[in-house]
C-alpha positions in Angstrom: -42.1 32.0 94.5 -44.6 29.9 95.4 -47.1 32.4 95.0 -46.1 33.3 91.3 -48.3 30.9 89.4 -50.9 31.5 91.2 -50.8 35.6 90.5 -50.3 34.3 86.8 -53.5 32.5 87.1 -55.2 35.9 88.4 -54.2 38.0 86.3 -56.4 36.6 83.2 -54.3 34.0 81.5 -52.0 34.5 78.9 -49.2 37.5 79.2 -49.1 38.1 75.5 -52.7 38.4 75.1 -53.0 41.5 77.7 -53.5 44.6 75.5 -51.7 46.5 77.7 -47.9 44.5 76.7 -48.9 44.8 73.1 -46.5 47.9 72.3 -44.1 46.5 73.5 -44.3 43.5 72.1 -45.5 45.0 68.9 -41.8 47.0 69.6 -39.7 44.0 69.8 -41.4 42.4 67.0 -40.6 45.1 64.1 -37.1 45.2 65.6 -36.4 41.2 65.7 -38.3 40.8 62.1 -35.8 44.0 61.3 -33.2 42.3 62.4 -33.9 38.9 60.8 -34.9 40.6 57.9 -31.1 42.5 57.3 -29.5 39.0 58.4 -30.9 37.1 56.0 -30.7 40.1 53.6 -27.0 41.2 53.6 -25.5 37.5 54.5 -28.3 34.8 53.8 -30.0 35.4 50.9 -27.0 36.5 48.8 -25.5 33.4 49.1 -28.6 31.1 48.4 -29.0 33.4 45.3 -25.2 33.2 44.6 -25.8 29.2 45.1 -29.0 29.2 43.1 -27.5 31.2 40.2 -24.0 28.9 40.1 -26.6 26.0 40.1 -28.3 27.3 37.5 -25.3 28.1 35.2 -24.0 24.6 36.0 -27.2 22.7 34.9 -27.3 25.6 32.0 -23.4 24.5 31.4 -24.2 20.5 31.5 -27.1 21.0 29.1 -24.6 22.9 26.6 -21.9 20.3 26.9 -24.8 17.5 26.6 -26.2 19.0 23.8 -22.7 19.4 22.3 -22.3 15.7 23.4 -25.3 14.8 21.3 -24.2 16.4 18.3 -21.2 14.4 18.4 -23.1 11.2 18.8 -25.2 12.1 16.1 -22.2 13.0 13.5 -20.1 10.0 14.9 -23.4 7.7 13.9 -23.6 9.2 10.6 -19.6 8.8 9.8 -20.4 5.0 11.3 -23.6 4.6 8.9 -21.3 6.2 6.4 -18.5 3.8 6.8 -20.5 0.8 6.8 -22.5 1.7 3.9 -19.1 2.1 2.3 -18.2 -0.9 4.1 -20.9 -2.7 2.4 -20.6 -1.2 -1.3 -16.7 -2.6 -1.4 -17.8 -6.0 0.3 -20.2 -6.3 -2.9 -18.1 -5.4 -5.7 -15.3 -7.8 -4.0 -18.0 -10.5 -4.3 -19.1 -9.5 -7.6 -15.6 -9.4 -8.9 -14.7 -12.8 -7.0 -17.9 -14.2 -9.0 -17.1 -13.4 -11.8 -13.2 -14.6 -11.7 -14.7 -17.8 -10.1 -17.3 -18.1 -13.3 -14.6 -17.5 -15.7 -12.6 -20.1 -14.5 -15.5 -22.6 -14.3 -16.6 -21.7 -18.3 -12.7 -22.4 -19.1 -12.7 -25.6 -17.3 -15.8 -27.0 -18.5 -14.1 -26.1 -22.2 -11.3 -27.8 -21.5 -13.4 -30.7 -20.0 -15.6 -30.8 -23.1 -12.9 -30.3 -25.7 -11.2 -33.3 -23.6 -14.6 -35.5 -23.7 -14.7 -34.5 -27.6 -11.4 -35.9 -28.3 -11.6 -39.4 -26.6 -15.1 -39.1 -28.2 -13.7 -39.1 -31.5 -11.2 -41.1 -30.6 -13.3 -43.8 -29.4 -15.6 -43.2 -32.5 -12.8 -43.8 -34.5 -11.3 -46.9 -32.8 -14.5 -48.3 -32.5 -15.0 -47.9 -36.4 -11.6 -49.5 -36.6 -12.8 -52.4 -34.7 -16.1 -52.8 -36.4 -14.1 -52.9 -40.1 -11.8 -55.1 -38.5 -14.7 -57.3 -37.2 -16.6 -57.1 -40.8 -13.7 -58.3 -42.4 -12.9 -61.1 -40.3 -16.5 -61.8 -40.6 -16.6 -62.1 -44.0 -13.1 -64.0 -44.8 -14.7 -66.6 -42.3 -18.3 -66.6 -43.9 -16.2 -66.7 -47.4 -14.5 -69.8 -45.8 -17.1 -71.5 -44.4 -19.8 -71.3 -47.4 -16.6 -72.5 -49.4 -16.2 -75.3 -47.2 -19.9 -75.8 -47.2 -20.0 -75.5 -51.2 -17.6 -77.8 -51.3 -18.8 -80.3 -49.2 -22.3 -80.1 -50.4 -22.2 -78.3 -53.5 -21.2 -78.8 -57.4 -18.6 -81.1 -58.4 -17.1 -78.8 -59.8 -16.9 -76.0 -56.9 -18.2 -72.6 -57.3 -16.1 -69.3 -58.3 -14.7 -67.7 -55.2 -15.3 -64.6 -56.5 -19.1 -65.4 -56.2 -18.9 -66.7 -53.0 -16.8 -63.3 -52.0 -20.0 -61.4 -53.7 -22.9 -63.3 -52.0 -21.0 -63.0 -48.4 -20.8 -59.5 -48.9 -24.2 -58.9 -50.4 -25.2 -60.7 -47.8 -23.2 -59.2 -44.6 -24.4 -55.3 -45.7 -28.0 -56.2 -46.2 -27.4 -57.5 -42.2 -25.4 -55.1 -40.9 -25.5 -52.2 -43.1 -22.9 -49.9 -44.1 
């Protein structure tokens, strides 16, 4: 055994490469490649392409039901957009009908609160009238008095008619004061 490697080394190196092993070798290579080949053939291979092919239909199936998915989405987003712009519309007519209740009761109010500030204007106009008639006459009973005080103080002997003295006061008061 010893002597083994040594002979191996003789003989020219490499066992595969001596031409005279190459039919044999060329032998055992069809029939392991023929062997491999109808192993991977009838038992391999079927099943990768049986593996590939149910990937590919399951890829295939989740693009279907993704695209089916989408489609949903999409209708769901329009019956969304749909709603809201619906949504929307009855928000605005709620407002606009709100506005207009709220408006009507504001023009009734500010009637009322005019026809309310028209009365206790009159009223007032008419008190104060009242007042300044009131006033006037007072005002010219006591001019009438005092100028026929004065008169007869300083005046005539005799006196002068009250009637003119009532006549001059009140010539006198509506020159004045007017009307």
């Amino acid at each position: 055994m010893a002597g083994e490697p040594h002979e191996a080394a003789a003989s020219g190196g490499l066992p595969q490469l001596d031409f005279s092993t190459w039919p044999s070798q060329i032998f055992w290579l069809v029939v392991s490649f023929g062997a491999l080949y109808f192993i991977l053939s009838r038992l391999a291979l079927p099943k990768i392409a049986e593996t590939l092919q149910a990937r590919q239909d399951q890829i295939a199936g989740d693009l279907d039901l993704a695209g089916e998915f989408e489609q949903k989405a999409k209708e769901a987003e329009e019956a969304y957009n749909a709603a809201l712009a619906s949504a929307r519309a009855e928000a605005r007519k709620i407002a606009d009908k709100t506005q207009a209740e709220i408006k009507t009761q504001m023009d009734a109010a500010m009637a009322e609160a005019d026809a309310r500030i028209e009365a206790r204007a009159t009223e007032s106009t008419t008190r104060i009238a009242a007042i300044r008639d009131d006033a006037r006459a007072q005002a010219t009973t006591v001019a009438e008095d005092i100028a026929g005080a004065l008169i007869a103080k300083l005046g005539p002997a005799g006196g002068v008619d009250a009637s003119a003295i009532s006549g001059a006061v009140s010539t006198e008061i509506e020159r004045r004061f007017g009307g």
